[in-house]
C-alpha positions in Angstrom: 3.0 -173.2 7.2 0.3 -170.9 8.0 0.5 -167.2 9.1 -2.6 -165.9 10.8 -2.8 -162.5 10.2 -2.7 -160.1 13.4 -4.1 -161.6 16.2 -7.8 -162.1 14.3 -9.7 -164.2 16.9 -11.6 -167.2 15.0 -15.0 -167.0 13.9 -16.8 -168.8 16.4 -15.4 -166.1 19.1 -15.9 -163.0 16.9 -17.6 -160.7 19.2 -20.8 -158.1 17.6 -19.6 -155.2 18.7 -21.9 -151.9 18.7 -19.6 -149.7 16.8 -16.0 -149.7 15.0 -15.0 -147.1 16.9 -15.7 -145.0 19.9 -15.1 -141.5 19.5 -15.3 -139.6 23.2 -15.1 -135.6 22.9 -17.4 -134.0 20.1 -15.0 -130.8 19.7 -13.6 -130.2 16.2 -10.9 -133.3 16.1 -13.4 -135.6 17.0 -16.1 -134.6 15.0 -13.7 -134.1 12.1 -12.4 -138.0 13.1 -15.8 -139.4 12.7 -16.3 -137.8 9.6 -13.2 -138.9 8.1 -13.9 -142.8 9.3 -17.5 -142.5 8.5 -16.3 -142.0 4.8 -14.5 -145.1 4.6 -17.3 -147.2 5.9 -16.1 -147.5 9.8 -18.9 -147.3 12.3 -18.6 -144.4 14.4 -20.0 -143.0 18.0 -19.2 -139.5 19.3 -19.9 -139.5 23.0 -19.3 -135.7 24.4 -20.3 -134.4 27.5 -21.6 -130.8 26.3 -25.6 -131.3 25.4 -26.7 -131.0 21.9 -25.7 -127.9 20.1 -24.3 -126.3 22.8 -21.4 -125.3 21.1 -22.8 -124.0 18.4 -22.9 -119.7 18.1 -24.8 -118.7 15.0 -23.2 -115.0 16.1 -19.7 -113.9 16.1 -18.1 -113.9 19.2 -14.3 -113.4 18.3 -12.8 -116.9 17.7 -11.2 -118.0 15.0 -8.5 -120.6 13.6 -5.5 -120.7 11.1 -5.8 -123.4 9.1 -2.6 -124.3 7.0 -3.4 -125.2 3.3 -2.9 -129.3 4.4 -5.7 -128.6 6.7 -7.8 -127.2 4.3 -6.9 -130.0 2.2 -8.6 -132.3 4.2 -11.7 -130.4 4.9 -11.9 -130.4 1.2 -11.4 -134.2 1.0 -13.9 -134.7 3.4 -16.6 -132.5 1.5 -16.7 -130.0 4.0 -14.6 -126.9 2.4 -16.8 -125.6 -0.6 -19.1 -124.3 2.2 -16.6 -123.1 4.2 -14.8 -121.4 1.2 -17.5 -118.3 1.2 -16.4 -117.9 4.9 -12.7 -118.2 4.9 -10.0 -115.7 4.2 -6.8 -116.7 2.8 -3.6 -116.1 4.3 -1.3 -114.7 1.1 1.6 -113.2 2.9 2.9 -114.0 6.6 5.3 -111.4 8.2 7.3 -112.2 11.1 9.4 -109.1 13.1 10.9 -108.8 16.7 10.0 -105.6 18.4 8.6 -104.0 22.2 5.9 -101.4 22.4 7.6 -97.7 21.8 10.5 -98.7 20.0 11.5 -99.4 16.4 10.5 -102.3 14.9 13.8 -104.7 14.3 15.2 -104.1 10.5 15.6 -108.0 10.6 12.0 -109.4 9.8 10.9 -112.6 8.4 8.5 -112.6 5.1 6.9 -115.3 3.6 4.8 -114.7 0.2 4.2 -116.8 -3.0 7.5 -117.2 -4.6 8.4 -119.4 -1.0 4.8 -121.3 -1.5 3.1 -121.7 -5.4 0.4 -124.2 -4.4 -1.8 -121.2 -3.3 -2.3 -119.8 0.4 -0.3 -120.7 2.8 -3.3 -121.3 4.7 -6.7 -120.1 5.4 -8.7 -118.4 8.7 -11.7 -119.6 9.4 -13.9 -118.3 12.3 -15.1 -120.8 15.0 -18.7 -120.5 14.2 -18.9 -121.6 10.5 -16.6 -124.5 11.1 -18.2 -125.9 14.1 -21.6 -125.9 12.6 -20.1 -126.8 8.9 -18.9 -129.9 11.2 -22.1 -130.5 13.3 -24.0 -130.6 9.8 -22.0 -132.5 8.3 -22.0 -135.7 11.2 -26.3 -134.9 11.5 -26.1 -135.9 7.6 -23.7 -138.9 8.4 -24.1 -142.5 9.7 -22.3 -141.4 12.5 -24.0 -141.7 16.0 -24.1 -138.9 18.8 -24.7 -139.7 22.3 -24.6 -135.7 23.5 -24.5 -134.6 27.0 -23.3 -137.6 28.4 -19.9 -138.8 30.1 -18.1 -141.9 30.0 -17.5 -143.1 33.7 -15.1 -146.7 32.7 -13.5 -148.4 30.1 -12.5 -151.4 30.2 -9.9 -153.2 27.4 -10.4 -156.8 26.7 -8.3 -158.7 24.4 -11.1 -158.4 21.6 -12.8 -155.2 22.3 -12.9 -152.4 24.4 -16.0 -151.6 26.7 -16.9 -148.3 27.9 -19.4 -147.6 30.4 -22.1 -144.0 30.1 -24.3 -143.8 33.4 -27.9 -144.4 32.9 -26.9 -146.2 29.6 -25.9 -150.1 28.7 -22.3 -150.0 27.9 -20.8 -149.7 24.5 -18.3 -152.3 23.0 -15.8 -151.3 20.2 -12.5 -152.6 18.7 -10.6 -149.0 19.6 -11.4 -146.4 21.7 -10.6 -142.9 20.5 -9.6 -139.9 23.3 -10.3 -136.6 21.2 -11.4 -135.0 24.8 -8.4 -132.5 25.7 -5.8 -131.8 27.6 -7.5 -133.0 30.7 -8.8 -136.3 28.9 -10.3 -138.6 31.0 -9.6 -141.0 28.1 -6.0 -140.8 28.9 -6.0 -140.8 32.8 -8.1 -144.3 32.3 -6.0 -145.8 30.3 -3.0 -144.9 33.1 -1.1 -142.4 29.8 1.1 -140.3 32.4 1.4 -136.8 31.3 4.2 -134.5 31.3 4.4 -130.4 31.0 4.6 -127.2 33.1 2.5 -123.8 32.9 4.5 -121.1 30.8 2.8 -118.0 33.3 1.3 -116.4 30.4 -2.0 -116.2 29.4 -3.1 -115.1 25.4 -6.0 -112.8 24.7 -8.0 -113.6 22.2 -10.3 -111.3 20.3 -11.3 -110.1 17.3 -11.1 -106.0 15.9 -12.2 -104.6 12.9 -9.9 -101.6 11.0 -10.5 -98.7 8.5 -7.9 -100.5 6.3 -7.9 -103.8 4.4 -5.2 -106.4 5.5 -4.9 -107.7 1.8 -4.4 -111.3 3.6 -1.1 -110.4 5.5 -0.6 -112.3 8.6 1.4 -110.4 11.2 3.7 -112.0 14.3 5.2 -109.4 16.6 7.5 -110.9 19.1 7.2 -108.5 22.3 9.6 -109.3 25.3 6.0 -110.3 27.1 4.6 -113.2 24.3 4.0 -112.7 20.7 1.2 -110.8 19.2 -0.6 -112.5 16.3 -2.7 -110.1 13.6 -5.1 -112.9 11.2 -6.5 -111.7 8.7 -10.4 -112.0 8.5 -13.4 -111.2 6.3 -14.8 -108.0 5.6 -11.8 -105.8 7.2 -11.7 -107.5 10.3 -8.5 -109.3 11.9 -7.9 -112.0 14.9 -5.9 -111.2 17.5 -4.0 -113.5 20.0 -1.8 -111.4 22.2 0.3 -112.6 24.9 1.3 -111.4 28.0 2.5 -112.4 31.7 -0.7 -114.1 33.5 -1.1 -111.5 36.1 -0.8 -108.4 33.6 -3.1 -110.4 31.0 -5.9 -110.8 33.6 -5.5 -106.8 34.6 -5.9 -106.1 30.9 -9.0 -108.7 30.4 -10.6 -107.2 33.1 -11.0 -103.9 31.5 -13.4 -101.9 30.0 -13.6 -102.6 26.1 -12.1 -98.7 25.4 -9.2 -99.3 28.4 -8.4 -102.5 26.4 -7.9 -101.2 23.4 -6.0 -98.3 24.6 -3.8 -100.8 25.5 -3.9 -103.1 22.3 -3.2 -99.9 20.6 0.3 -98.9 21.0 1.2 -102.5 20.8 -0.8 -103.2 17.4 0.1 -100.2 15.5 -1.6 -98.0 13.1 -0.9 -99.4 10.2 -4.5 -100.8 9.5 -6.1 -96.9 10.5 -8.9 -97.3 13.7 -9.7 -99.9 15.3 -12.5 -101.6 17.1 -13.3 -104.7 19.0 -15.7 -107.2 17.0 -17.0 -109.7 19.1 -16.5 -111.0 22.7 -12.6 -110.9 24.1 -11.2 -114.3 25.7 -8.4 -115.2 28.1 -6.8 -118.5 27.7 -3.6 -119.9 30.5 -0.9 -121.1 28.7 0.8 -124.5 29.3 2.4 -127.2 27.7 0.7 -130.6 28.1 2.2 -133.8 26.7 1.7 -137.4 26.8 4.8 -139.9 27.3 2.6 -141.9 24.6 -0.5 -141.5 22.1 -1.5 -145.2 22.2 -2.5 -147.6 25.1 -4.4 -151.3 24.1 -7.5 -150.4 22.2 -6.6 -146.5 22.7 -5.7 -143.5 20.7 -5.3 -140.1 21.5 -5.7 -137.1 19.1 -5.3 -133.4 19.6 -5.0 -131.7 22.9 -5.6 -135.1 24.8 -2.3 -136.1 23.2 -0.5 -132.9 22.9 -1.2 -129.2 24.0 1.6 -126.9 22.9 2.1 -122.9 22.8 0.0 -120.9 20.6 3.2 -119.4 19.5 3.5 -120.8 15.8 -0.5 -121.2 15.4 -0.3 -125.0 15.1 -3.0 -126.7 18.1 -5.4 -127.5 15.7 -3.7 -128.0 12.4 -1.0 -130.8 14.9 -4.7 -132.3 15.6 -6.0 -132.1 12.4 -2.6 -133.9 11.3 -3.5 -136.6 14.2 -7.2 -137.3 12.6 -5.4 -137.7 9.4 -2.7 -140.2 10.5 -5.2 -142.4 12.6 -7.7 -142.3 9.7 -5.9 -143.8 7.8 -4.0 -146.4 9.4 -7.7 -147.7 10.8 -8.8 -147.5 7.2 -5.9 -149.8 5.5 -6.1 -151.8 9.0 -10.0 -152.5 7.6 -9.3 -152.9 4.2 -6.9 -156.0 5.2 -10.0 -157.6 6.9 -8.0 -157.2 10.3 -9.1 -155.7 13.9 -9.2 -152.4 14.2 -7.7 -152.3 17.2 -4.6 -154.3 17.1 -1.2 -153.2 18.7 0.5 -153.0 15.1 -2.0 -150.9 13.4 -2.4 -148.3 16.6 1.8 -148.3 16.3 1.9 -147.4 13.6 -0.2 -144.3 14.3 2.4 -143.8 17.3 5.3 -144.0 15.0 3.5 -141.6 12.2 2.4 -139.0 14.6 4.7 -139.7 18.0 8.3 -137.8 17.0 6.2 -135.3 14.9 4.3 -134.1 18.1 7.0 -134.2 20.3 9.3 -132.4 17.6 6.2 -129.1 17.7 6.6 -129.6 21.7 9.7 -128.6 21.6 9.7 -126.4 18.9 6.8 -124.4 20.3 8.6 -124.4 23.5 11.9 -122.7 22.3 10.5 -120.2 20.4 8.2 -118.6 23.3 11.7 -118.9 25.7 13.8 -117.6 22.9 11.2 -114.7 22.3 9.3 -114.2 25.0 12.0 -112.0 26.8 14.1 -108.8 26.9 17.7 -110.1 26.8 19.8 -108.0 24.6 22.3 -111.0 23.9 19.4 -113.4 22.7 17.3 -110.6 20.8 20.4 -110.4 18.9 20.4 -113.7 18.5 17.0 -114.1 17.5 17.1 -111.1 15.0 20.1 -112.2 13.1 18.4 -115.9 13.0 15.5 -114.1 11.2 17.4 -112.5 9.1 19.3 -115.5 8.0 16.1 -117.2 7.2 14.9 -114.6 5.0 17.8 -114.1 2.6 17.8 -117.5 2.2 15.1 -118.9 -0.1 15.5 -123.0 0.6 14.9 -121.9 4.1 12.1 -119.9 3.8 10.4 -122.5 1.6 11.2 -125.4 4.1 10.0 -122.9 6.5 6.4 -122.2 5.2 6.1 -126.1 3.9 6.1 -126.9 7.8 4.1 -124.4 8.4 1.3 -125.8 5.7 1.6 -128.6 6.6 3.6 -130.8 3.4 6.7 -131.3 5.7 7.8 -135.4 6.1 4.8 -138.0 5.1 1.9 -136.3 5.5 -1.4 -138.5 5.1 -3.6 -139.3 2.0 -6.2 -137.0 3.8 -3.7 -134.1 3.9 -2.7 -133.8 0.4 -6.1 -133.7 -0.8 -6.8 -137.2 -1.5 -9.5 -140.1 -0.5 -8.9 -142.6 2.3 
């Protein structure tokens, strides 16, 4: 008896479609997505409604990413780290304490080093600049097609294909359709994936300072009573900062003078790095948490923000997005080397089953921690203090600790540990 294998329509009815896949959103998941599928021989088209280059700062302007040693691993896979490497700083040491401006910083700290992680950093930060154009280089070197500056207005799923519609354009046919266009994808709304989430009534200021003192690669976390304050370490004695505070008060801050906002950051940061001094432009970003019920429709995949948009609190938006690329990678790569459709409901499951409890697990994670920290309450500081103490005088915790964190936690994909698709 004969098996067809999934749902492969017969030849006479195979339809020429114009790509593989369609990619809409060029920001770094999708870009990174289209790299990783051009690699294996998938036709790609990254349709992204900012014009050509517009993203793209050759100065500094403050913004930067953590990016946990899996990350790096795939940028690496995908050819793209050795130029990166000159522009990245390694994160050697992380150091975690609870604490509020004026007082004593908690004797119960968490502190993660090599003994907890021997592969090598824990992770790396890279600015925004030299990644986004390491990226845009990479895809103008590619097969990969850009249609910049332009939206998609429909799409329509048909049993074969999916069609989506650009105005002024003919439409496009693929077997999937990729949403990598955040949290406000229009991807997602036209596919009917209901989203759920609430705003947290912070906002994060972002920035970047240099100091008289070298970090020597520590990563800092202060939890204040307000929000957590994150110190990356950068090139050339300079450090990112995201600091988080009550909306209200972080707008009243962002709208000061450059001197009044440090005068502020001051007290909070510390002196243990000598002077300091703003590098680059300062940024103010709401806080919310955004999450779809699902990652997959028919013919549709969501990675990134458009999937999941989570609390800045454990430094993981783009690595979780990074991990999504990964995943759907590679399930669409082993769905092609079977000689099957991309797009059918098995192979896109199995991304949902990969990436699904993974993402919803960080949702709640992320969500926790900023309720558990994010206060004054003397009961759960004590709480939270001795938890953090725990952790560190127990080395199988700290290591399955900083193996989350970088990313080796579960069944991460080939991509992730540094291997081909």
């Amino acid at each position: 008896m004969s098996h067809p294998l999934d749902n492969i329509p017969s030849l006479p009815h195979v339809l020429t479609m114009d790509y593989d896949v369609i990619i809409a959103g060029g920001g770094l998941n999708g870009l990174t997505l289209a790299l990783a599928l051009d690699s294996a021989g998938i036709t790609t088209v990254v349709i992204d409604t900012n014009a050509p280059q517009e993203s793209l700062n050759p100065e500094f302007d403050g913004r930067s990413y953590a990016l946990s040693a899996a990350s790096q691993n795939m940028l690496n896979a995908l050819g793209l780290w050795e130029d990166l490497a000159n522009h990245a700083e390694p994160m050697l040491e992380i150091k975690v304490s609870d604490g509020a401006t004026g007082e004593t910083p908690s004797p119960f700290v968490m502190q993660f080093g090599d003994e907890d992680f021997r592969q090598g950093p824990m992770g790396f930060m890279v600015e925004d600049r030299h990644l986004r154009a390491r990226l845009a280089e990479a895809v103008d070197a590619s097969t990969v097609a850009i249609q910049a500056g332009q939206t998609i207005t429909d799409q329509t799923v048909h049993s074969t294909h999916v069609t989506v519609t650009i105005e002024g354009h003919p439409p496009l046919t693929a077997a999937v359709l990729v949403g990598a266009d955040g949290r406000s994808s229009r991807t997602a709304k036209m596919a009917g994936l209901t989203r759920t989430g609430w705003d947290y009534d912070q906002s994060s200021l972002v920035c970047a300072i240099a100091h008289e003192k070298p970090h020597r690669g520590i990563a800092h976390q202060y939890f204040m009573p307000s929000g957590p304050l994150a110190i990356l370490p950068l090139t050339r004695n300079r450090s990112g900062i995201v600091w988080t505070e009550q909306r209200q008060v972080a707008q009243n801050i962002h709208n000061l003078i450059d001197e009044d906002y440090l005068s502020i950051l001051r007290p909070r940061f510390g002196d243990f790095l000598g002077k300091i001094s703003l590098a680059g432009r300062r940024y103010i970003y709401p806080l919310s948490l955004s999450t779809t019920h699902r990652m997959i429709g028919a013919r549709i995949a969501l990675v990134g923000d458009a999937a999941h948009a989570v609390h800045p609190i454990a430094g993981q938006g783009l690595n979780s997005g990074f991990k999504d690329v990964a995943a759907l990678a590679e399930v669409l790569c082993d769905t092609k080397r079977r000689g099957q459709d991309l797009g059918i409901h098995t192979t896109l499951a199995e991304y949902q089953k990969w990436r699904g409890f993974d993402n919803a697990l960080l949702c709640t994670a992320t969500n926790s921690f900023n309720r558990l920290f994010s206060n004054n309450n003397p009961i759960l500081r004590g709480i939270r203090d001795l938890g953090m103490g725990l952790i560190n005088a127990t080395p199988k915790l700290r290591k399955n600790f900083v193996a989350t964190a970088a990313g080796f936690a579960g069944d991460p994909p080939r991509l992730l540990r540094g291997e081909p698709l």
